[in-house]
C-alpha positions, 0 to 999 in steps of 0.5 A, spaced: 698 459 036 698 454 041 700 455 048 706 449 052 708 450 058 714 456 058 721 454 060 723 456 068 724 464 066 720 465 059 715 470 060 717 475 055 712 476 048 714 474 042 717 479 037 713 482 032 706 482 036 708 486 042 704 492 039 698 489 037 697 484 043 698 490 047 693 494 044 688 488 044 689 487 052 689 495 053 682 495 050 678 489 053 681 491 061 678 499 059 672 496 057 672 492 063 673 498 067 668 502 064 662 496 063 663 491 069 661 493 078 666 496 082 665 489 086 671 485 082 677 483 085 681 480 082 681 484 076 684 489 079 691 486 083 692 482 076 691 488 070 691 480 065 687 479 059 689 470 059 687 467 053 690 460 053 693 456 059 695 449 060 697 446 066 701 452 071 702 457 064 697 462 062 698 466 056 695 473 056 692 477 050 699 481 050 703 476 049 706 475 056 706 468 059 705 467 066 706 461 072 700 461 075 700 459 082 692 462 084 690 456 081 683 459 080 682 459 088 684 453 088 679 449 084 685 448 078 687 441 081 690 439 075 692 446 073 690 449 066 686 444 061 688 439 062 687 433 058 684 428 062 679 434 063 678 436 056 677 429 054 672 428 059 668 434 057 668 432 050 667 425 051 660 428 054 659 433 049 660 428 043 655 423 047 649 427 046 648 426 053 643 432 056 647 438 059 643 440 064 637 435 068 636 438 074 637 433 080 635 427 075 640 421 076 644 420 070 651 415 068 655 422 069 652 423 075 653 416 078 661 416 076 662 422 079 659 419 086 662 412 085 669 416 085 668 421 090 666 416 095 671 412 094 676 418 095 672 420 103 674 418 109 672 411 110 668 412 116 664 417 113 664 414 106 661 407 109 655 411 111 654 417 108 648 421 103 650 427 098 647 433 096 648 437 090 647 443 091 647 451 086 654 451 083 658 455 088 662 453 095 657 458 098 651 454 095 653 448 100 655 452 106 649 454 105 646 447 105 650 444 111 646 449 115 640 448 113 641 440 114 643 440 121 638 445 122 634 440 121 637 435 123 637 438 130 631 442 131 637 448 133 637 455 130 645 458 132 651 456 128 659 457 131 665 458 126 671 461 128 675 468 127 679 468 121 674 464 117 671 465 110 665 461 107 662 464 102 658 470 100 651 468 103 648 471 108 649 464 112 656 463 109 657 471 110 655 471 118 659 465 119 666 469 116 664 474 120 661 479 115 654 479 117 649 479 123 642 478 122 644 470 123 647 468 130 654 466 130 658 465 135 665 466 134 670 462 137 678 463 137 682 459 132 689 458 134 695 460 130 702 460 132 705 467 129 699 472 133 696 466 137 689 470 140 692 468 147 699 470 145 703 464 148 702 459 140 704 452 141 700 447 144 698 452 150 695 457 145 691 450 141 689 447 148 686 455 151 682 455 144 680 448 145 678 450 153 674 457 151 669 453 146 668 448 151 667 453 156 662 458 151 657 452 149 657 449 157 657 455 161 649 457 162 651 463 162 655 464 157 649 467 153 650 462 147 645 456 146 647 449 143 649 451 136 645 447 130 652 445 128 660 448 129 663 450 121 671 449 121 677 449 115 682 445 117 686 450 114 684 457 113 685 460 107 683 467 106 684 467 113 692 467 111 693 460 110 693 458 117 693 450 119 689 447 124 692 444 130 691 436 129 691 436 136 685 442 136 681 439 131 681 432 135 679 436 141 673 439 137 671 433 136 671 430 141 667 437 145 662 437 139 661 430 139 659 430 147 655 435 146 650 432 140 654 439 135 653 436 127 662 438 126 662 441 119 669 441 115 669 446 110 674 443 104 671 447 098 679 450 098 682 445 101 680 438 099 682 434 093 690 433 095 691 440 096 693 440 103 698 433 102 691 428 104 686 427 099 681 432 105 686 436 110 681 433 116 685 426 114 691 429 117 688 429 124 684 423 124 678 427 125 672 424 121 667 430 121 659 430 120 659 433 115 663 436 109 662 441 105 666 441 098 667 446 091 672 449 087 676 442 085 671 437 085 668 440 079 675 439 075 676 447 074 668 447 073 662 449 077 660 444 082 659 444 090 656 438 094 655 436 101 656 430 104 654 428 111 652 423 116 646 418 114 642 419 120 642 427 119 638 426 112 631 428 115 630 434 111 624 434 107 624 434 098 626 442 096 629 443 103 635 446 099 635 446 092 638 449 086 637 450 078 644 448 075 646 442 081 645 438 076 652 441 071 653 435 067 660 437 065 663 439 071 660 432 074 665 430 069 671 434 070 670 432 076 670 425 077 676 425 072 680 429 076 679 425 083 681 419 079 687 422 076 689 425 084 687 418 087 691 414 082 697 418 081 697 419 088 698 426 088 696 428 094 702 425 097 707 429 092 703 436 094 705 434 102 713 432 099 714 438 094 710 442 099 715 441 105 720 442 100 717 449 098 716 450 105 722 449 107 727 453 102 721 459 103 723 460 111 731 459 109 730 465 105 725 469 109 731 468 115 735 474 111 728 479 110 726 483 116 720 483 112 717 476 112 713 475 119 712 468 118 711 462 112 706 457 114 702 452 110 700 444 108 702 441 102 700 446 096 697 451 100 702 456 102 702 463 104 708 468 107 706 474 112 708 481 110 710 485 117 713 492 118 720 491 119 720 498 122 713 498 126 713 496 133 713 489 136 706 487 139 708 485 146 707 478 148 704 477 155 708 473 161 708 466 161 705 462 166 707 456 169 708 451 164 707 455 159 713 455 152 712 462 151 717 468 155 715 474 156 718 479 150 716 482 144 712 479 138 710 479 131 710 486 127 704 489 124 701 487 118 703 490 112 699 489 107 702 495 102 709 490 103 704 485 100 701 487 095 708 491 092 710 483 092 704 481 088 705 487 083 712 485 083 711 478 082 707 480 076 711 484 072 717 477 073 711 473 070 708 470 076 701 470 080 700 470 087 694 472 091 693 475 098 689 473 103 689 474 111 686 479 116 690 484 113 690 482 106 698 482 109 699 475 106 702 473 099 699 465 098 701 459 093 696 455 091 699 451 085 697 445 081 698 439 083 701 437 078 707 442 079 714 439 076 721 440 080 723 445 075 717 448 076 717 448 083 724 452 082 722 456 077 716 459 082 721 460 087 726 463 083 720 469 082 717 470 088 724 470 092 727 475 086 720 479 087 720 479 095 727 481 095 726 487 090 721 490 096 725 488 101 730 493 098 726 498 097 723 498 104 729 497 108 726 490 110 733 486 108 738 484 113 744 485 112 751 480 111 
């Protein structure tokens, strides 16, 4: 049995394997229960065994067809198996090229990097070295420390609130989840619960203003950093863009100051955000980018790549068994070429907006949608309590765009998750994500059609609308 891309509406199983596919997928999930740690994730929001997927469509175990719009985090650019991926990976395979090498160069390793520095922002590319490291994004979050440790002879890191890099140490102190590693965290500016309750361009530029005063002021208690880790778009953190007008800033500030900028573009690079690497869409050419998840064409491969006057680490400085994944490097190399040459970065920033778009007219007639945010294909819709308290906005200073009055509700993350369960049972599925995990997030493929698109809206409207009745979080008329 083959699995095509389901029509807009088709989820329901089959006829006449309802019983058996189900008692197959009820079996694996209870042996999952009773064998695996109590640290998995998305086992437990997603009760599906998938078996068959292609493009947006996975097939489960039962039988049930469903529109996959978490994309495996992110890192399913090209959607589920898709053929110019599977005919890189087998092409490879039929070879009889090695799979794994270590470091040692080879003619997959070689493509890969020829077809990555032709996707890079020209001003790094023209100048640039390339780390591999272990397999995860993690991994090379970790790399980029090292590096501008090096570089600099500096032991502090900054970061932001909000942010997530990874599950390391180093990666989890930048995300604010450990403290054995020095991280001085800065505001990141939003514009539904703006740290300096004012949004807009005021709130960008007080966040650009309290970074400059911490890493200037000799009392402010914080070294110079080693280096200043940003996602141009948070993801985890509830699908939340930076300000281009910040991000030219923290530049600006980091580049005075001799601070290695360091993009995190494991979630948001290869066209997800509508540019091929979301620092594009401010101009901003970072010191050093971190990359994952797409890059690898669905499987595992992270690298760093950086300014060529950094490069002054010694052999072994960060290194790792499996950096040499021949496979993903041609997945990898496949699926930038496709990005590229089907210019699909800017369909993400057309289908996006039009998304974007049609999502805020909706959330206008819920009381329970707070906000709809996002880049290109990077969407999120944050659940607020239609009955809690509004926060209090501060009084407007001079000059300031924001009047004194009430402002966003609290988070909801119950709302949230009774949308994704929803959505679930409509063949639908999302992800949460933000502070609160209040946050229901898109990240589709990019090669999501039209009537995809309408299928996907269709669903999750149908889904939100069902919980909004249910909590009193529909407006009337």
């Amino acid at each position: 049995m083959t699995v095509t891309e389901s029509a807009p509406g088709e989820y329901v199983p089959s006829a006449g394997r309802t019983a058996h596919a189900g008692g197959v997928q009820d079996g694996i999930l209870r042996r999952q229960a009773a064998r695996e740690s109590a640290a998995r994730t998305y086992a437990r929001s997603l009760p599906i065994v998938p078996v068959r997927a292609r493009g947006l469509t996975i097939e489960g175990a039962d039988g049930r067809r469903y529109l996959d719009c978490l994309s495996g985090a992110g890192a399913l650019a090209l959607g589920h198996n898709h053929p110019v991926v599977l005919a890189a990976i087998r092409k490879v395979l039929d070879s009889g090229a090695p799979l794994h090498v270590l470091d040692l160069a080879t003619p997959v390793k070689d493509a890969f990097v020829t077809e990555l520095f032709r996707t890079l922002p020209p001003r790094l590319a023209r100048h640039a070295r390339v780390q591999f490291c272990g397999p995860a994004g993690t991994d090379a979050v970790e790399a980029a420390f090292t590096l501008v440790r090096a570089a600099t002879g500096r032991s502090g890191l900054a970061a932001f609130t909000g942010a997530y890099h990874g599950m390391t140490t180093g990666a989890l102190a930048a995300s604010g989840g450990a403290a054995d590693v020095r991280v001085t965290r800065l505001p990141y500016p939003q514009e539904y619960r703006c740290p300096f309750g004012v949004g807009g361009e005021r709130g960008a530029e007080l966040a650009a203003r309290w970074a400059e005063s911490v890493l200037d002021d000799p009392k402010s208690g914080v070294p110079l950093p080693a280096g200043m880790i940003v996602e141009p778009v948070q993801g985890e953190g509830g699908v939340i863009p930076a300000p281009d007008a910040w991000l030219r800033r923290l530049r600006e500030i980091t580049a005075a100051r001799g601070i290695p900028l360091i993009a995190d573009e494991v979630q948001t690079g290869v066209g997800r955000t509508g540019a091929f690497w979301a620092v594009e869409h401010s101009g901003v050419t970072p010191d050093v980018m971190v990359l994952s998840k797409a890059i690898g064409g669905s499987l595992p491969l992270a690298v760093v790549v950086y300014r060529e006057e950094l490069d002054v680490w010694q052999p072994g400085a960060h290194a790792g068994t499996f950096r040499g994944n021949q496979l993903a490097m041609a997945a990898g190399t496949a699926t930038l070429a496709y990005v590229r040459e089907h210019r699909l970065a800017e369909r993400a920033a057309v289908l996006g907006e039009h998304l974007l778009g049609r999502l805020r007219d909706f959330a206008r007639a819920v009381d329970c949608v707070g906000e709809v945010r996002g880049r290109g294909l990077m969407i999120g819709l944050e659940f607020v309590d239609p009955e809690g308290e509004p926060e209090r906005a501060p009084e407007a200073g001079p000059g300031d765009p924001a009047a004194p009055g009430a402002g966003p509700r609290p988070a909801a993350p119950a709302l949230a998750a009774a949308v994704q369960r929803e959505c679930l049972r409509r063949g639908l599925i999302v992800e949460l994500g933000g502070r609160h995990a209040s946050v229901v997030r898109l990240l589709p493929p990019l090669t999501l059609s039209d009537e995809q698109a309408a299928a996907v809206l269709d669903r999750l409207t149908d889904a939100i609308e069902a919980v909004a009745r249910g909590h009193g979080g529909h407006r009337d008329g």
